[in-house]
N, C-alpha and C positions, 0 to 999 in steps of 0.2 A: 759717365756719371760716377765719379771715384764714392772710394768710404758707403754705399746705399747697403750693403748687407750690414755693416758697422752698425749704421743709422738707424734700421729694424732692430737689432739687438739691443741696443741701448732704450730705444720706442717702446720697448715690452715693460721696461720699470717703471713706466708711467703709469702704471695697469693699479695702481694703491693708490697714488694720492692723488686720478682720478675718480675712483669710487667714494674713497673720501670726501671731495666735493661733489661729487652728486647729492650725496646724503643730504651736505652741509647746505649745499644751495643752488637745488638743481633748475630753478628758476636762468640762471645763467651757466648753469655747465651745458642743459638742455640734452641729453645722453644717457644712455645705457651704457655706455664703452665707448673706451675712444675708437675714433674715428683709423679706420685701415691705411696701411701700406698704398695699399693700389687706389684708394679713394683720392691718399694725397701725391700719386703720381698725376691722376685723371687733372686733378685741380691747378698741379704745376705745368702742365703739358704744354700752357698757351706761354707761357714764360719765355720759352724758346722765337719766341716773335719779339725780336729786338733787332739793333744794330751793333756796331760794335765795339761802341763807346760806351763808357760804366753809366748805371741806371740805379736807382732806387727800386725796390721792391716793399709790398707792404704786405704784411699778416696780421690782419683784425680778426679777434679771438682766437690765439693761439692754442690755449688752453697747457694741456700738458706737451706741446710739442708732436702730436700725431701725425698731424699735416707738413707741418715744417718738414720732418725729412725729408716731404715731394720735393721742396724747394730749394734745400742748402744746394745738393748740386747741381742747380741751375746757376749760382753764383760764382761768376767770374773775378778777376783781378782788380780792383776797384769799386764794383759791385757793392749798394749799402741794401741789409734786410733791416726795416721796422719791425718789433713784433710787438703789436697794440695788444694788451691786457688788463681788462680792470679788475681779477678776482686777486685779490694780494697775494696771494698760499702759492697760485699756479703762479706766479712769478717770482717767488722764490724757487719754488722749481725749476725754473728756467732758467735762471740765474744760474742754479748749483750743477744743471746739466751742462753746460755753455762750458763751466769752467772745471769739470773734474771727469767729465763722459771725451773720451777722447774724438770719438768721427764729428761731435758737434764743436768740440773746442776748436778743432782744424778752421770751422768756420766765424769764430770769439770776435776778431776784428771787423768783422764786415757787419756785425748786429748788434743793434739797441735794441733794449728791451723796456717798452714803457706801459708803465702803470699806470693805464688811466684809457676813459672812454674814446674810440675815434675821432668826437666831435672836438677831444681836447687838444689836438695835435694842431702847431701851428697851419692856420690859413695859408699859408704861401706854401706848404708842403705839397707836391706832387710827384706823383709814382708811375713808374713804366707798366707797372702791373700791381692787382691788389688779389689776393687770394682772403676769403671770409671765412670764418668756421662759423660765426655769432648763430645761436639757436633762434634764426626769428620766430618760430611756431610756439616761443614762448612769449614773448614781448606783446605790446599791445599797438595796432595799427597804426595811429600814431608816430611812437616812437621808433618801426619798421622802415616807416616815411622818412624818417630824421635820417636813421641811417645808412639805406641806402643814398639819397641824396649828399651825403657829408663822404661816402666812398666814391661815390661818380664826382663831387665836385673836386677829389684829387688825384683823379686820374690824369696823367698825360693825354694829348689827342692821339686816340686811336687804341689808347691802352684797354684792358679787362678788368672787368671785374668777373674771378671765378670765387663760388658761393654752391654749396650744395643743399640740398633735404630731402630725408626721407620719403622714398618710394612710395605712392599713396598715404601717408600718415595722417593726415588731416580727415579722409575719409573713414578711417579706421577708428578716428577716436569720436568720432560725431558722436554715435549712435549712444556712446558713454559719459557723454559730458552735459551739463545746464544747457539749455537754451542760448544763454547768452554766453558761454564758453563757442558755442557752434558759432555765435555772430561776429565772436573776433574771429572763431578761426576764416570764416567765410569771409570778412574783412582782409585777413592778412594773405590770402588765398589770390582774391582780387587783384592785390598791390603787386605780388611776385605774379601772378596770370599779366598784367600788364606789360610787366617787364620783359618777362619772357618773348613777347607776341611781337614788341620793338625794339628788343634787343639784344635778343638769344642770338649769337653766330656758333655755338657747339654747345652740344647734352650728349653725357653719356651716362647710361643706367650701369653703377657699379655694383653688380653681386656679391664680389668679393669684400663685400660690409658688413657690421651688423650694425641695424640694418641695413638691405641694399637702397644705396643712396643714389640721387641726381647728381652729377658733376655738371653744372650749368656756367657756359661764358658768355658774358653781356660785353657790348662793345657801341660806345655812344657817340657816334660822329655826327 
């Protein structure tokens, strides 16, 4: 996997303008820091389950690009990366890293980057694999529904969805939040407990986080 120490170094400048949008609207950054090296290895890991004919890859909530390093080199020679983004700032970001950080530029032609909700992306688009950063422990049950449903309906047969969250987090904040903060979160709890139960094929608890995170792959046949 070329360029991956590159890919950490350049990762680390992400470290401002995503503290920035946390401030800004941490409703969807969802984060204390971004997300580690070894979180977005765990989460690319299933990637390597292909053939060896070029494939689509997708990244919903890229955010500053944390994750993505897991992925670029899994990209092969014809190989296209999505990277779905709705906060506008983190995609300039992405943009200006793509085109002036050299280990991601190496990868400029194989990715688009678009601004706008997963739900936005044309209907007929489907993907060999989808890697998630999206905070759903912030969203409301609901729209949790929406979007895993809108990630599994573009997946290829047989493909993943990798999605992580925080190591007990929802237990953690019970004891501090409304009544009815507890009943989304026990709602949104529910929806991911389901998922998992029908279609978890790999979890791994990454330490090397802050926080230590689930690395979870769902697989829907």
């Amino acid at each position: 996997m070329r360029n991956f120490g590159g890919l950490v170094i350049s990762a680390m400048s992400a470290f401002l303008p995503f503290f920035r949008q946390t401030l800004k609207a941490f409703h969807t950054t969802g984060a204390v820091a971004p997300s580690s090296a070894a979180l977005g290895r765990a989460l690319a890991a299933p990637l390597c389950q292909r053939g060896e004919e070029p494939v689509e890859f997708l990244e919903a909530g890229p955010g500053t690009g944390a994750l993505t390093i897991g992925i670029l080199p899994h990209l092969r020679d014809g190989d296209r990366l999505t990277l779905c983004e709705i906060n506008a700032d983190f995609c300039d970001h992405l943009e200006k890293l793509f085109q002036n950080s050299k280990p991601y530029a190496t990868y400029r032609d194989r990715v688009t980057i678009h601004h706008g909700a997963v739900e936005d992306l044309p209907s007929e688009r489907r993907f060999a694999h989808v890697v998630c950063g999206i905070p759903f422990n912030n969203f409301p049950p609901s729209q949790v529904e929406q979007i895993f449903g809108s990630l599994r309906g573009r997946l290829e047969t047989g493909g993943t969805l990798n999605f992580f969250e925080y190591a007990a987090i929802r237990s953690l904040k019970r004891p501090f939040v409304s009544s009815a903060e507890r009943a989304r979160l026990d709602a949104v709890e529910a929806i991911i407990s389901a998922l998992v139960t029908g279609h978890q094929v790999q979890a791994r608890l990454v330490m090397g986080n802050f926080p230590p995170a689930w690395a979870r792959s769902l697989c829907f046949k």
